[in-house]
C-alpha positions in Angstrom: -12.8 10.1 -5.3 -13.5 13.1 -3.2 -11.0 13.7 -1.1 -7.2 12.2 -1.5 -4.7 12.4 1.3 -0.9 11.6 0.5 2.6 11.9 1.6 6.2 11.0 0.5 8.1 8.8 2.7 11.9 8.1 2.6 12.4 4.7 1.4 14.0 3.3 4.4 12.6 0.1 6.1 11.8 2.0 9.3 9.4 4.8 6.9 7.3 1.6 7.0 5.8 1.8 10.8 5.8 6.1 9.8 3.5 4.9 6.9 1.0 2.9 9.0 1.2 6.0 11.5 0.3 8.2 9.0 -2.8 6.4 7.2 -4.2 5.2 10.8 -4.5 8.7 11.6 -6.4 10.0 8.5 -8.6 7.1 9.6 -9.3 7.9 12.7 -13.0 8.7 12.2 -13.5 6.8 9.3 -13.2 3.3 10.9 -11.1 0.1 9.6 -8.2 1.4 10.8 -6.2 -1.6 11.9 -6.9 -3.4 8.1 -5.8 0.0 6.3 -2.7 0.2 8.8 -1.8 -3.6 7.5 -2.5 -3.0 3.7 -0.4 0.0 3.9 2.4 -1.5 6.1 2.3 -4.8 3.6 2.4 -2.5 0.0 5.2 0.6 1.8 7.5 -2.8 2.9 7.1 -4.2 -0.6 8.0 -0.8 -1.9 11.2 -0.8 0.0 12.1 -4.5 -0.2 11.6 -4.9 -4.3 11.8 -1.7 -6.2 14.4 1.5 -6.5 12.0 3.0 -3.9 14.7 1.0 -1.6 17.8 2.2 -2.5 20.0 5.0 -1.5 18.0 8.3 -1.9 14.6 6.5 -3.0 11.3 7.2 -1.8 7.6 5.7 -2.3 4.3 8.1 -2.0 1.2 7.1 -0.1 -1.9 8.5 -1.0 -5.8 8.2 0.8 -8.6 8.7 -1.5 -12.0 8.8 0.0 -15.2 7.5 -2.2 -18.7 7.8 -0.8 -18.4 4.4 0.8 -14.7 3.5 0.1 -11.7 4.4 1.2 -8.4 3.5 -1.0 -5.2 3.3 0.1 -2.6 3.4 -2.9 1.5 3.1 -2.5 3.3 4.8 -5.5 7.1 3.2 -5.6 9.4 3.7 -8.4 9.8 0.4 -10.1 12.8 -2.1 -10.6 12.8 -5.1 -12.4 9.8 -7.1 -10.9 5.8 -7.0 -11.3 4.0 -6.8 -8.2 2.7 -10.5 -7.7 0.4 -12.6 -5.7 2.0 -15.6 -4.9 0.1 -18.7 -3.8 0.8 -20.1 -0.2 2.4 -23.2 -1.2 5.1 -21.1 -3.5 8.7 -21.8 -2.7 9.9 -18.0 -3.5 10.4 -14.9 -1.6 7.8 -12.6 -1.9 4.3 -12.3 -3.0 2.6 -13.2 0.1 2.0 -10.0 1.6 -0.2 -9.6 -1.6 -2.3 -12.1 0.0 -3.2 -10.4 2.9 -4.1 -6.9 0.9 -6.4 -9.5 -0.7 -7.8 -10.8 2.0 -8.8 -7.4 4.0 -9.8 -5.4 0.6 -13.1 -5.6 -1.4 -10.7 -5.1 -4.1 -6.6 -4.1 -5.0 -4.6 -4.1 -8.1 -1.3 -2.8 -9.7 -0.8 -0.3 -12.8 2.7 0.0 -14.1 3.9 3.9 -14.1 6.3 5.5 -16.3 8.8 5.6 -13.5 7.2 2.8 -11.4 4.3 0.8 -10.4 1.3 2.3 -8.4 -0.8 -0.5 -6.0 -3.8 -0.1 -4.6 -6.6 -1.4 -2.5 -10.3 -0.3 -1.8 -11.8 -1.1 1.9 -15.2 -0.3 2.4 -16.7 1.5 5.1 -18.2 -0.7 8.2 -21.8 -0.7 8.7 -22.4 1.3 12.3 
C-alpha cells in the first residue's frame, strides 16, 4: 500500500450513510465509487449491528489503502461475541448476507481477528479507461 486514508466514526446507525460519504469522496478520481460506497456501507452497518462498535460510546475506524492497481477498503470494529460470516442465500439466520455482496463486488475480502476486535476488508481493482 502507498497511500492509506482513514477516519473514526461514531458507532451509530446513521455514521453508516457518513461512512459511504466519506470513502465516495476519496474516490472520486479513482473510479468504482458506487461498489466501494456499498462495501463500506455493508462492513460499517455490520460493525454497528454485531459488535461493541454498536453500543453506547462505541466507534468503528475506516481506512482507504491505495496499491498500484487496488484500492482497499477496510472497517476496523471492536469485536463482540461473533465471527464475521458469509452466510449462504438459503440460510434461515440473521446476518451474513451483506458478506455476500462485499464478495460479489471485490476481487477479494477477508476478516483478521484483533486484539480488541476484528478488522474486514476488501480489495477492488481499478477499471480499465
Amino acid at each position: 500500500m502507498l497511500t492509506k486514508w482513514g477516519r473514526a466514526f461514531p458507532g451509530l446507525p446513521e455514521q453508516v450513510a457518513e461512512a459511504r460519504h466519506f470513502v465516495a469522496g476519496v474516490l472520486r478520481e479513482w473510479g468504482r465509487v458506487d461498489e466501494a460506497a456499498l462495501i463500506v456501507g455493508e462492513l460499517a452497518a455490520n460493525a454497528v449491528r454485531h459488535t461493541l462498535s454498536g453500543k453506547a460510546g462505541g466507534w468503528f475506524l475506516v481506512v482507504v489503502g491505495f496499491g498500484a492497481d487496488f484500492v482497499r477498503i477496510e472497517v476496523i470494529d471492536q469485536g463482540g461475541d461473533g465471527v464475521p460470516t458469509m452466510r449462504d442465500a438459503s440460510s434461515l439466520e440473521e446476518g451474513g448476507r451483506g458478506l455476500m455482496l462485499v464478495a460479489a463486488c471485490a476481487k477479494d475480502w477477508g476478516a483478521k481477528a484483533l486484539p480488541q476486535g476484528f478488522s474486514v476488508w476488501a480489495d477492488l481493482v481499478r477499471e480499465e479507461a
